[in-house]
N, C-alpha and C positions, 0 to 999 in steps of 0.2 A: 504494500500500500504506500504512496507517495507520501513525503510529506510537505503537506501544505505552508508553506509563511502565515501568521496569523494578520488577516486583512483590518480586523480595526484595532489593533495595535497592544490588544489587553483582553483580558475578562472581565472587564466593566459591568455590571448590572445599572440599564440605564430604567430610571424609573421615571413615572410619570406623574406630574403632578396637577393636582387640578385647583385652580381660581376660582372661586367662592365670590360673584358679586352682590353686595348687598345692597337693598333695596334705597332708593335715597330718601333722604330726608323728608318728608312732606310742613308746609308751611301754610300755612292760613291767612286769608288774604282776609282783613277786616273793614267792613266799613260803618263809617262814623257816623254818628248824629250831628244833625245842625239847625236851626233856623231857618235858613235862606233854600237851601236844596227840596227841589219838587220832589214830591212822592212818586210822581210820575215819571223825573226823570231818573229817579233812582232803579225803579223796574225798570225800567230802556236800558238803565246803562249791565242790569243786572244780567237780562235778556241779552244785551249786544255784545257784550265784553265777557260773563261769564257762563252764556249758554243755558242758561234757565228757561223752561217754562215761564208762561205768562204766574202759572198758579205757584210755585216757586220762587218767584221773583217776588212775587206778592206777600207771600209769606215772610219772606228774607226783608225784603223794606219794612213789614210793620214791626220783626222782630228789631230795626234798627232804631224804627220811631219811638216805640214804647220803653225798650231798655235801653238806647243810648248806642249798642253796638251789635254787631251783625256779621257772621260768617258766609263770604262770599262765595268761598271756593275753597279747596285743601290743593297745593301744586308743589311740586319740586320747586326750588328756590328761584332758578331761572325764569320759569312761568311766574311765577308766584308775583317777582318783581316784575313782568313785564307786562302783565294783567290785569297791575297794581297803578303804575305808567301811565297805562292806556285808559283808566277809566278815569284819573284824578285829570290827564291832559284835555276828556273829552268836556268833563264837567269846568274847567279854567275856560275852555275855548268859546262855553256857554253862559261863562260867569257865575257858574256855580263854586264855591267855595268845597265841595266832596273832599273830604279825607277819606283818604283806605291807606292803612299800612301794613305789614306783611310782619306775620310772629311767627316762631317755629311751633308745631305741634307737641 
């Protein structure tokens, strides 16, 4: 029987490992009470910016009017702030005074 040269250069035991991704963070987009901010345009902005139902939307603004504050969405941090962005730029460019700020879960 011939003998061989050993090709990968050893008896190495090559093992295999595996990457475990974990789920990311989730963040809660809040929004604020105020004065000045329509009710109406709080369900539009609820509906346009965070994909609510009308009856959802509806819900989520009177939870905002009665207690002061209001859960708009739950998002990774990314979304979270750019959701957050989009609705307080929508409500400035209306002259709405809208806060939303973004807390971890």
């Amino acid at each position: 029987m011939p003998d061989f040269p050993d090709i990968d250069g050893g008896s190495e035991v090559i093992t295999e490992t595996r990457t475990r991704l974990e789920k990311p963070k989730l963040f809660k987009v809040l929004l604020h009470n105020d004065d000045f901010t329509t009710m109406e345009f709080v369900v539009f902005v609820l509906q346009y910016v965070f994909a609510r139902d009308e009856a959802e939307a509806f819900t989520i603004m009177l939870k905002v009017h009665n207690e002061g504050l209001g859960v708009a969405g739950l998002y990774p941090y990314e979304i979270a702030t750019m959701k957050s962005e989009k609705a307080m730029n929508l409500a400035k460019s209306r002259e709405y005074p809208l806060l939303c700020t973004v807390e971890e879960e």
